[in-house]
C-alpha positions as CSV (number, residue, x, y, z in Angstrom):
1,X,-12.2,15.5,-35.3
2,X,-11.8,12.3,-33.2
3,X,-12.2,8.7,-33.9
4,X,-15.2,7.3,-33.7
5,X,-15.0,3.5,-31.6
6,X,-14.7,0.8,-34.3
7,X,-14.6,-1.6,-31.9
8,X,-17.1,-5.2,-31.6
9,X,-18.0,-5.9,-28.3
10,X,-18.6,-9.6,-28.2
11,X,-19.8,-10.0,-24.4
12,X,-23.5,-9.4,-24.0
13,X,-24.8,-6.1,-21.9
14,X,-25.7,-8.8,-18.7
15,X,-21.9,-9.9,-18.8
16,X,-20.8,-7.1,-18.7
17,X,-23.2,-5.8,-15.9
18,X,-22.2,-9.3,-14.2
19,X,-18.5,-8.6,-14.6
20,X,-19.0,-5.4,-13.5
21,X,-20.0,-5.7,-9.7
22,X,-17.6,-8.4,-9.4
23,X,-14.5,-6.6,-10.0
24,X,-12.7,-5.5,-7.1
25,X,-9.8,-3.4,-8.6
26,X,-10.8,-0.3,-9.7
27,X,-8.7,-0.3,-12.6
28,X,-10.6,-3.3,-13.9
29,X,-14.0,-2.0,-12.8
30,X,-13.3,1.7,-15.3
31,X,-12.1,-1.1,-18.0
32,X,-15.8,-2.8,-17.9
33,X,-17.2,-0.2,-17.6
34,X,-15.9,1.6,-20.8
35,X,-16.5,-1.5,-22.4
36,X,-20.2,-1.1,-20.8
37,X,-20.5,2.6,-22.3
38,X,-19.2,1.2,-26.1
39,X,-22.2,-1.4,-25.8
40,X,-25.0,0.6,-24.5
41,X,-24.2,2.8,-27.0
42,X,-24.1,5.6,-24.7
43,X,-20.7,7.1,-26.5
44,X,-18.9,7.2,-29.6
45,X,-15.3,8.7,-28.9
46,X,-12.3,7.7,-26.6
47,X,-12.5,11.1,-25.3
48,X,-16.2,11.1,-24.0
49,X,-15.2,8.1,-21.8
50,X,-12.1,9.6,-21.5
51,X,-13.7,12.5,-19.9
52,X,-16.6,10.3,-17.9
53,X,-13.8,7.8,-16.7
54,X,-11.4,10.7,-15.5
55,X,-8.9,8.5,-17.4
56,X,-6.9,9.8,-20.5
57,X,-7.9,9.2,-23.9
58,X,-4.6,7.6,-24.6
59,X,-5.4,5.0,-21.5
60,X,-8.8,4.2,-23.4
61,X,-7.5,3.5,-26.4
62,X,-4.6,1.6,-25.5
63,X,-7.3,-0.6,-23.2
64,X,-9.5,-0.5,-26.4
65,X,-6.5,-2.3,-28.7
66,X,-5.9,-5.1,-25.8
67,X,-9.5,-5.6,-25.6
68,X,-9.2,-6.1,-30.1
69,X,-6.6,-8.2,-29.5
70,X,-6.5,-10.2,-27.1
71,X,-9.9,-10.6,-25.5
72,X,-11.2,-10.1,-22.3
73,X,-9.4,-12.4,-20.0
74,X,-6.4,-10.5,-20.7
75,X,-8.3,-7.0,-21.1
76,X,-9.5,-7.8,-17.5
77,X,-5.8,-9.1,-16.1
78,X,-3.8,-5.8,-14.4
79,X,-0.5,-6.7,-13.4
80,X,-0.3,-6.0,-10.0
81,X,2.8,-4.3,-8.0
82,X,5.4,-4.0,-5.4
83,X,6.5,-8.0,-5.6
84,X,9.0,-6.9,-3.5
85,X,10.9,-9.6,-1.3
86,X,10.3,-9.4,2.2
87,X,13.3,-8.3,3.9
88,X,12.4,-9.9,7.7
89,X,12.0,-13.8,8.0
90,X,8.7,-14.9,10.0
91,X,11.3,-15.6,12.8
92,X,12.9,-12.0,13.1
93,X,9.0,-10.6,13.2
94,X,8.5,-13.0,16.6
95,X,11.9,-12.2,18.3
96,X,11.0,-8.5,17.8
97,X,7.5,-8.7,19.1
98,X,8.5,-10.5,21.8
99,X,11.5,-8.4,22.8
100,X,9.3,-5.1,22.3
101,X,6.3,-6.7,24.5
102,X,8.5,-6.8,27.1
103,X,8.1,-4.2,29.6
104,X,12.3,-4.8,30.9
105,X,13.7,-4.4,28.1
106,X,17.0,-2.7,27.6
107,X,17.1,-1.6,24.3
108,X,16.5,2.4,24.2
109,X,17.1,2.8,20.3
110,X,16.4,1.1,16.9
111,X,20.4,1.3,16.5
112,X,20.5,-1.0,19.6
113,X,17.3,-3.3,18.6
114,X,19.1,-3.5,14.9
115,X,22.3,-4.5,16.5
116,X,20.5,-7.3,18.7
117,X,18.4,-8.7,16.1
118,X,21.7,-8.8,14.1
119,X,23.0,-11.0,16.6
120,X,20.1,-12.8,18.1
121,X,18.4,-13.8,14.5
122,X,21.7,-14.4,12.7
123,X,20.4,-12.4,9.5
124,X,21.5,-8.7,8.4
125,X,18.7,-6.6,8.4
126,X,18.6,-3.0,6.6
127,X,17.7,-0.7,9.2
128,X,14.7,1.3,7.2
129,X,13.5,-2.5,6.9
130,X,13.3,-2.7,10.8
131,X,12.3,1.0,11.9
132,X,9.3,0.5,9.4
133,X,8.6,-2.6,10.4
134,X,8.4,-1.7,14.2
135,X,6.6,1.4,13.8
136,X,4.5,0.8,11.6
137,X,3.4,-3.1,12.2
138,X,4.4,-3.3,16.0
139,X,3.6,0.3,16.7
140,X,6.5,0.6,18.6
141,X,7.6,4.1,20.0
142,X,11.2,3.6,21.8
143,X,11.5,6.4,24.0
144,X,13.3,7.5,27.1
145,X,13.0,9.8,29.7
146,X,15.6,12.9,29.3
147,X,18.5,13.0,31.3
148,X,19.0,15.6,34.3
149,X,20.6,18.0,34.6
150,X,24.2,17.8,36.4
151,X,23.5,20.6,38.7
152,X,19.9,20.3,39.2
153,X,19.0,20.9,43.1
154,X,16.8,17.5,44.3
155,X,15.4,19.6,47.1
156,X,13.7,22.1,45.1
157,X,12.3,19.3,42.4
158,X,10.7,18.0,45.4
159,X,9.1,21.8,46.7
160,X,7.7,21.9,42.9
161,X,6.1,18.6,43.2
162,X,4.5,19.4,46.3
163,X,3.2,23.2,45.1
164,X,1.8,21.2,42.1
């Protein structure tokens, strides 16, 4: 048989409801609100919000103990992720925009575009850092035409333009 909640809820129900619309992660926003259900009465288990939350009942309880502990500032506080250092300085993002925005540019590949940042910025730069950046920021696409053919015939490319 579960555990029934022993826990005191100190916030009133209108704090709750308060700190409730104004969260904006949505892990914060299931925390108040399991603190919501506990105070309204409206459960007695760590599985029943468990199962209403679509949370585990491990995640309740382990929410429930930081909550006993250590209040609601820190019940409330999710550590957030991917503090990642960014790999291109403000100055490499405007020498690639402006060498991509220009319509005669040489540079056919990311291979080539690495290699000229490399020596135009004075800063190495991982390629994945670059080909994301470019694609996915700049929405860059460096393409080129194929090449021909060596024996292609000119005078029948030009028949098949004119049929077309």
């Amino acid at each position: 048989m579960p555990k029934i909640i022993d826990v005191e809820i100190t916030e009133s129900e209108s704090e709750l409801l308060y700190l409730l619309r104004k969260q904006t992660k949505i892990l914060q926003h299931s925390r108040v609100k399991t603190l919501l259900f506990i105070k309204q009465g409206k459960v007695k288990y760590t599985s029943e919000i468990a199962t209403k939350l679509n949370r585990s009942r491990k995640s309740i309880y382990n929410w429930l103990q930081l909550y006993q502990n250590e209040g609601i500032h820190a019940y409330l506080e999710v550590a957030s992720r991917g503090s990642r250092k960014e790999q291109l300085s403000d100055y490499t993002k405007e020498c690639l925009a402006t060498k991509l925005e220009n319509p005669y540019t040489d540079i056919t590949s990311y291979v080539e575009l690495l290699q000229w940042a490399e020596q135009n910025c004075q800063e190495k730069i991982p390629y994945h850092a670059l080909y994301h950046y470019c694609r996915s920021k700049l929405n860059s696409k460096l393409k080129i035409a194929r090449k021909s053919h060596h024996k292609k015939d000119k005078q029948t490319v030009e028949v098949f333009k004119k049929t077309s």
